[in-house]
C-alpha positions as CSV (number, residue, x, y, z in Angstrom):
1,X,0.0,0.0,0.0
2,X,2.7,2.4,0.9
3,X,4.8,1.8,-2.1
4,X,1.7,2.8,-4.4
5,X,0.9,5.8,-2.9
6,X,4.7,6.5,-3.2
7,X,4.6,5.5,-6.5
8,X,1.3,7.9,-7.4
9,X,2.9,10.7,-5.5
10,X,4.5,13.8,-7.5
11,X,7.6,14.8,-7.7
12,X,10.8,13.6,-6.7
13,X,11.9,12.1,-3.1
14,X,12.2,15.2,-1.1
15,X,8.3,16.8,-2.7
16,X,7.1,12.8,-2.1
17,X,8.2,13.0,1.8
18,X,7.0,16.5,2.5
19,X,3.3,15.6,1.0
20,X,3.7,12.3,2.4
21,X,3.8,13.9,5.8
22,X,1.5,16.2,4.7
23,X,-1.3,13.2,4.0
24,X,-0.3,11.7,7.4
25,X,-1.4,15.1,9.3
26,X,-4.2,15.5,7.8
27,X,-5.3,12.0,8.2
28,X,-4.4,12.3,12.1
29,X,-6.0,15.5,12.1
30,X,-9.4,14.1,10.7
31,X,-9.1,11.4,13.4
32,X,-8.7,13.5,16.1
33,X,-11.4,16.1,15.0
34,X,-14.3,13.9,13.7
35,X,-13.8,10.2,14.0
36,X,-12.6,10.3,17.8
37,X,-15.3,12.3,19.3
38,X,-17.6,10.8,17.3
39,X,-16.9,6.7,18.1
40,X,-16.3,8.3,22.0
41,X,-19.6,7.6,23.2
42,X,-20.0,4.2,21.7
43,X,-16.8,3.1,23.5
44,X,-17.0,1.6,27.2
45,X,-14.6,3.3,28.6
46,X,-16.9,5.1,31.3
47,X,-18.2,2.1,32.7
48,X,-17.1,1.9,35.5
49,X,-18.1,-1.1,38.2
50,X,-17.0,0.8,41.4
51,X,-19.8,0.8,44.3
52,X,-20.7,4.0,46.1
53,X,-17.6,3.9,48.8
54,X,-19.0,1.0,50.5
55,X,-16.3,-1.7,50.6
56,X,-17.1,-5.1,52.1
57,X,-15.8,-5.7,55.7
58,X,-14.5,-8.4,56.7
């Protein structure tokens, strides 16, 4: 996969790294501003199976 988009990239090594770490920020930026927050509610990481501060005596 990585050697095609290298391959279908412009220019020559140093233009293919810059917009190849260009593509990689945007695609973390998308993740972190629309894919994250949305999936966030769906994940369990909330529940939480702690009681209200009553701990069993022995």
């Amino acid at each position: 996969m990585y050697g095609w988009i290298w391959r279908h990239l412009p220019g020559n090594a140093w233009v293919r790294a810059l917009v190849s770490l260009m593509l990689a920020l945007i695609v973390v930026y998308v993740l972190f501003q629309y894919v994250f927050p949305w999936a966030e509610p769906l994940l369990p990481f909330n529940d939480v199976t702690v009681d209200n501060g009553m701990a069993a005596v022995r």
